[in-house]
N, CA and C atoms as an extended XYZ file, in Angstrom:
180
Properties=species:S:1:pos:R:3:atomname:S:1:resname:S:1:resid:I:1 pbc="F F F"
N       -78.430       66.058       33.872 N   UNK     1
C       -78.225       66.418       32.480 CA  UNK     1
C       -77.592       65.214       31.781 C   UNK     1
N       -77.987       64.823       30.754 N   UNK     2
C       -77.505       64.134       30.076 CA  UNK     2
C       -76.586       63.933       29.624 C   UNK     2
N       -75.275       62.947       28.706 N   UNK     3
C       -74.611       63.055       27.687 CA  UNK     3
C       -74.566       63.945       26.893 C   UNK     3
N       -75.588       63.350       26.194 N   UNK     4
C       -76.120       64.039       24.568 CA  UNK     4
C       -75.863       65.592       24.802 C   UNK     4
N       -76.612       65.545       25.785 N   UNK     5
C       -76.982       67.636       26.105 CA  UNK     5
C       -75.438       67.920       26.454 C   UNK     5
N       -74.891       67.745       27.408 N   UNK     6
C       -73.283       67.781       27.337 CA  UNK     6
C       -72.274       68.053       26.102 C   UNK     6
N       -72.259       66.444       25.310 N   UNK     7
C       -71.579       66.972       24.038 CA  UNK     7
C       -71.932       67.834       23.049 C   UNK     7
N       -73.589       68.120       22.971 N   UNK     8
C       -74.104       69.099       22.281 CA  UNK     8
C       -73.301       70.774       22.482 C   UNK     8
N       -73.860       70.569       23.911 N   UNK     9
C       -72.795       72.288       24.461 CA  UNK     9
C       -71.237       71.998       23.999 C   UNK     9
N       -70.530       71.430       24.203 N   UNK    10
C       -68.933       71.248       23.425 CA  UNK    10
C       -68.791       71.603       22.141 C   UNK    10
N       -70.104       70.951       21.389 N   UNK    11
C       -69.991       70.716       19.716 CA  UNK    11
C       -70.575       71.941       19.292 C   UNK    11
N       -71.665       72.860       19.827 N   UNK    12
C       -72.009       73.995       19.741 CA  UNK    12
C       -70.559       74.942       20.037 C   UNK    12
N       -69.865       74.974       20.894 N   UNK    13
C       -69.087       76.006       21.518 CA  UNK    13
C       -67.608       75.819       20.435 C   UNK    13
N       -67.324       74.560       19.388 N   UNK    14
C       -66.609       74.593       19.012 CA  UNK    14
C       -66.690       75.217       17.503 C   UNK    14
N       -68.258       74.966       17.419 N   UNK    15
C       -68.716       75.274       16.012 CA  UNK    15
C       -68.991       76.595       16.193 C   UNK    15
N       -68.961       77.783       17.506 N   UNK    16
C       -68.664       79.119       17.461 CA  UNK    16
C       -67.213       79.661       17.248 C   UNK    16
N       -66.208       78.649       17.726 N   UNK    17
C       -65.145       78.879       17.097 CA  UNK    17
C       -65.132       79.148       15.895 C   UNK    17
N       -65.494       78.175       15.154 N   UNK    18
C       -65.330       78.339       13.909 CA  UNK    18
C       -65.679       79.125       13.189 C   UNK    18
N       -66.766       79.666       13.645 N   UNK    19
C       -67.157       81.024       13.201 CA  UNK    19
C       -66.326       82.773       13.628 C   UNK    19
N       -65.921       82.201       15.196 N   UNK    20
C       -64.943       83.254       15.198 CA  UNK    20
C       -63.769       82.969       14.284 C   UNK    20
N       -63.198       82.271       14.108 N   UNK    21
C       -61.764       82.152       13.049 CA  UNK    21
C       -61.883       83.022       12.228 C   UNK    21
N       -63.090       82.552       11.197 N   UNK    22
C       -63.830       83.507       10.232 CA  UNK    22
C       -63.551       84.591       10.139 C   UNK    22
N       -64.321       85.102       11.681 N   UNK    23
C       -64.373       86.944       11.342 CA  UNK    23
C       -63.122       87.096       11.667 C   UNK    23
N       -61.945       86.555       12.416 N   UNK    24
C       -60.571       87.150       12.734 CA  UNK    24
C       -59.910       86.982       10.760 C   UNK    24
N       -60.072       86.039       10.490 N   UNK    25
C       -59.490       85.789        9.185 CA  UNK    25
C       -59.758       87.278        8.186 C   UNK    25
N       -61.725       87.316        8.619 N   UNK    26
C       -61.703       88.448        7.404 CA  UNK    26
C       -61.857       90.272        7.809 C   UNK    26
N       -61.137       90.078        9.280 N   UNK    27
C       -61.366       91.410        9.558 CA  UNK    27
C       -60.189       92.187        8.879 C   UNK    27
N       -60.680       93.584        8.886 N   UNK    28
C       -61.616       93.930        9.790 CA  UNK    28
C       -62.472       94.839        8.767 C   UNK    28
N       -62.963       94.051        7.587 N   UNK    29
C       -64.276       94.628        7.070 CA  UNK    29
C       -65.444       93.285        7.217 C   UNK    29
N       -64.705       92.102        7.182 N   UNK    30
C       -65.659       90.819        7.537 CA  UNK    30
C       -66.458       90.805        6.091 C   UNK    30
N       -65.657       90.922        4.822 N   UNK    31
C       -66.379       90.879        3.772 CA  UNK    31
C       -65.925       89.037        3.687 C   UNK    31
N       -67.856       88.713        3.402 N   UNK    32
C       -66.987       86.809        3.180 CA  UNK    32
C       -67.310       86.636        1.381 C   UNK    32
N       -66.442       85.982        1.022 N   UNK    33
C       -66.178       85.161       -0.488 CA  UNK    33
C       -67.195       84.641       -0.345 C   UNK    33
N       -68.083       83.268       -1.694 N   UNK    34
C       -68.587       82.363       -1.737 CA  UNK    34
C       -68.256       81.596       -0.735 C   UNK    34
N       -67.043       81.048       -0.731 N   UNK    35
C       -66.524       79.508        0.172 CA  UNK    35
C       -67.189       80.054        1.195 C   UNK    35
N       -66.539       81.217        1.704 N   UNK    36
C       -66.698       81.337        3.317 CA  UNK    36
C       -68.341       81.578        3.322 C   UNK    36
N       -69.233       82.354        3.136 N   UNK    37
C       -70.203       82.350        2.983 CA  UNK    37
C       -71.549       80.752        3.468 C   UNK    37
N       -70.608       79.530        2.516 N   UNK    38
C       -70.993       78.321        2.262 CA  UNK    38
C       -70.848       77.498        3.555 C   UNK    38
N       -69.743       78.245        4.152 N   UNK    39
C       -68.943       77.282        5.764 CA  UNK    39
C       -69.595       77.885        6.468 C   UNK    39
N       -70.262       79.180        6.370 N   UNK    40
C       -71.070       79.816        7.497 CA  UNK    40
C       -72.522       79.347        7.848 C   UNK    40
N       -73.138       79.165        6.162 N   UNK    41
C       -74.015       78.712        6.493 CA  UNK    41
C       -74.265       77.050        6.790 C   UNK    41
N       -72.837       76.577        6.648 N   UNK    42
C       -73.179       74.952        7.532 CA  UNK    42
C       -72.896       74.742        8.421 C   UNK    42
N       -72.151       75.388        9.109 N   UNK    43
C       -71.628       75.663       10.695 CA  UNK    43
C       -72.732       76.284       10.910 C   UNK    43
N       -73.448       77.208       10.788 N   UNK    44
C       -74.518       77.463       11.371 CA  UNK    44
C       -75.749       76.301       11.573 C   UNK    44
N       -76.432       75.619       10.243 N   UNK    45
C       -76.988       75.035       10.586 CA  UNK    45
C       -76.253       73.576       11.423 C   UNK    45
N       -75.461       73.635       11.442 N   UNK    46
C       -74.867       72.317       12.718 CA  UNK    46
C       -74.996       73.157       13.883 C   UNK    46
N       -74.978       74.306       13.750 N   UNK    47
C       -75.052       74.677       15.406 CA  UNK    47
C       -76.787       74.627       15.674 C   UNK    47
N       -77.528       75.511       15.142 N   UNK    48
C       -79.017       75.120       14.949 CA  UNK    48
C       -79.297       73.803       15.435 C   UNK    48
N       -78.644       72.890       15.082 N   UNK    49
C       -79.168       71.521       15.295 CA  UNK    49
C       -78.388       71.047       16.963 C   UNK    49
N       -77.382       71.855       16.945 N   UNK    50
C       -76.841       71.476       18.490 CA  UNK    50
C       -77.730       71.804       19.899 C   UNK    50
N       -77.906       73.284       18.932 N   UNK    51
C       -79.239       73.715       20.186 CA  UNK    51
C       -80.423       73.088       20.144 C   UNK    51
N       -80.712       72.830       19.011 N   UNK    52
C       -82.156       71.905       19.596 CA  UNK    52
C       -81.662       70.807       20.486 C   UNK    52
N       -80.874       69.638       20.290 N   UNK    53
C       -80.549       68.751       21.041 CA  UNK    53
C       -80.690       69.602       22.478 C   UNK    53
N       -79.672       70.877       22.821 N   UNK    54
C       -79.463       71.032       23.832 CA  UNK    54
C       -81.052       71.807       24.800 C   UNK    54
N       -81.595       72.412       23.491 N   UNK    55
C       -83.292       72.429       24.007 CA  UNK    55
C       -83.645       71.418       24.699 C   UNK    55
N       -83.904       70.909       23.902 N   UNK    56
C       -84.548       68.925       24.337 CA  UNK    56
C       -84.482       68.276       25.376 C   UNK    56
N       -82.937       68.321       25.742 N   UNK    57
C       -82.284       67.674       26.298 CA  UNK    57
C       -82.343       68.359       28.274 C   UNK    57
N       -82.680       69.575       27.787 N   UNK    58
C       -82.076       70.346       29.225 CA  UNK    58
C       -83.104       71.316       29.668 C   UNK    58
N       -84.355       71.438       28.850 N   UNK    59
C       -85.190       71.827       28.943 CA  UNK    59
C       -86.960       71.261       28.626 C   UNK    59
N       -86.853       70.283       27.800 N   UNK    60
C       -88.090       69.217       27.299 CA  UNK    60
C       -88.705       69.865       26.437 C   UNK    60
């Protein structure tokens, strides 16, 4: 396994943190504001992009 695929799984697993913070922050109805809304959907697509690397990388 590679690097890349390595730090990908780290950078994925930290960018689920961040999404758990989230729901602990807005429980426990998990209603999100604009902002939060905006951080979800870019933490998401950074994670999107972690898994492809980690596709790629660990699977071809």
């Amino acid at each position: 396994m590679s690097k890349r695929a390595v730090d990908s799984v780290f950078q994925a697993m930290f960018l689920l943190t961040d999404l758990r913070v989230i729901l602990r922050d807005t429980a426990p109805v998990h209603e999100l504001d604009e902002s939060r809304q905006a951080m979800v959907a870019r933490t998401l697509a950074e994670l999107e992009e972690q898994v492809k690397v980690i596709r790629k990388e660990m699977v071809g």
